[in-house]
C-alpha positions, 0 to 999 in steps of 0.5 A: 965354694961356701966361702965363695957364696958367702963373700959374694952374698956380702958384697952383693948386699954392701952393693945393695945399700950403697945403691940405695943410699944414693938414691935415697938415704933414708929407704937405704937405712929402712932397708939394712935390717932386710939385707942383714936377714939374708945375708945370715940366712946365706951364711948359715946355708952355706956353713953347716955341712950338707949330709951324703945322700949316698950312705943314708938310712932308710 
């Protein structure tokens, strides 16, 4: 499922900035580092396990 998210992400922001850049090219190259920020931030979401809430201290 991680994988999943993470190569929708990356094709969603590919979609992105080719959509932009046939708009207008330069808004598209100002927008690559904004893009670039959320696509870590997916993929550092989605690659550290998530902890059981079922055998957590209290």
């Amino acid at each position: 499922m991680r994988v999943a998210f993470t190569t929708g992400g990356l094709l969603a922001g590919a979609a992105v900035i080719v959509a932009l850049w046939f708009y207008n090219p330069g808004f598209a190259l100002l927008c690559i580092p904004m893009v670039a920020s959320v696509l870590t931030a997916l993929a550092l979401m989605f690659s550290h396990p998530v902890p059981s809430r079922r055998h957590r201290l209290r």
